[in-house]
C-alpha positions as CSV (number, residue, x, y, z in Angstrom):
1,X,138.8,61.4,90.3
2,X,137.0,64.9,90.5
3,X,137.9,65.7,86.9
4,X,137.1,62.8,85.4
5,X,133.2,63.2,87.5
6,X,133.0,66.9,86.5
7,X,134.1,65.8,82.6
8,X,131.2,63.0,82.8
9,X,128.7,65.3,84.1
10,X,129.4,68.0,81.5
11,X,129.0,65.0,78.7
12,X,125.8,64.2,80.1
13,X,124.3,67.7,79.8
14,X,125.3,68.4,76.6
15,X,124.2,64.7,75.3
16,X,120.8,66.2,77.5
17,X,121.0,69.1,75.7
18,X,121.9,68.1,71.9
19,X,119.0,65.8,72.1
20,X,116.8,68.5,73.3
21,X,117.4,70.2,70.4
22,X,117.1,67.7,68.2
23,X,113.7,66.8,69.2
24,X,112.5,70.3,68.5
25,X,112.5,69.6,64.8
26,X,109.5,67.6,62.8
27,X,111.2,66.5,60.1
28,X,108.9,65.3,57.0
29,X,110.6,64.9,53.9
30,X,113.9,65.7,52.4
31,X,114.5,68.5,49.5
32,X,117.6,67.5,48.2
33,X,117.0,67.5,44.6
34,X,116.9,71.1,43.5
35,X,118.0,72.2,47.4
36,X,116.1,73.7,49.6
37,X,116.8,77.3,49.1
38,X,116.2,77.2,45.2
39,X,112.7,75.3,45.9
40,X,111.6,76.8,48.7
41,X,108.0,77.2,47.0
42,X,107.9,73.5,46.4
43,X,108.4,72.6,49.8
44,X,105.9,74.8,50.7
45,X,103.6,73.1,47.9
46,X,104.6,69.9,49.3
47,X,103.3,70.2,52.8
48,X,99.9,71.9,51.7
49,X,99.1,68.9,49.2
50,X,100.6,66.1,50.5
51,X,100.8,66.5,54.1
52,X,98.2,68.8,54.7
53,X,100.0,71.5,56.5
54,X,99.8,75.3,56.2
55,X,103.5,75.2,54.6
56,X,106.5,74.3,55.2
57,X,110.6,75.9,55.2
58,X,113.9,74.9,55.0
59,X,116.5,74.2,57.6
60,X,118.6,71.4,58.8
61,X,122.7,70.5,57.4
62,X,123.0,72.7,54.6
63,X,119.2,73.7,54.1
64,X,118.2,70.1,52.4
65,X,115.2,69.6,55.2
66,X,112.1,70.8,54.2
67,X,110.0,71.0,57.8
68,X,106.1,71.5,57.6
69,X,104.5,73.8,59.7
C-alpha cells in the first residue's frame, strides 16, 4: 500500500510540474509552412505586424511554434 501512495504522489508532482511548464509558453501562431528555423525572420515579421509585439522566436516539438515576445 506504501508504494502504490509514494507512485501516486510522484504522478501528481510531475502532472504539477509538466503543466507548470507548459503554462510558461504563450503560444500565438504556428510556423509550419517553411519551418520555423528557415523563417525565423517571418515569425519575427509576424508578431511586429500582426500581433503587435517586439518579435517573436521559435520553439516548441521540432521548432514549428513561433512565440511572440
Amino acid at each position: 500500500m506504501r508504494t502504490y501512495l509514494l507512485t501516486f504522489m510522484f504522478l501528481v508532482f510531475a502532472f504539477g510540474a509538466l503543466m507548470d511548464m507548459a503554462a510558461a509558453y504563450e503560444v500565438t501562431h504556428f510556423d509550419i509552412g517553411l519551418g520555423c528555423p528557415n523563417s525565423l525572420l517571418t515569425c519575427s515579421q509576424e508578431c511586429r505586424s500582426t500581433y503587435g509585439h517586439r518579435g517573436g522566436y521559435c520553439n516548441g516539438p521540432f521548432n514549428i511554434v513561433c512565440t511572440c515576445t
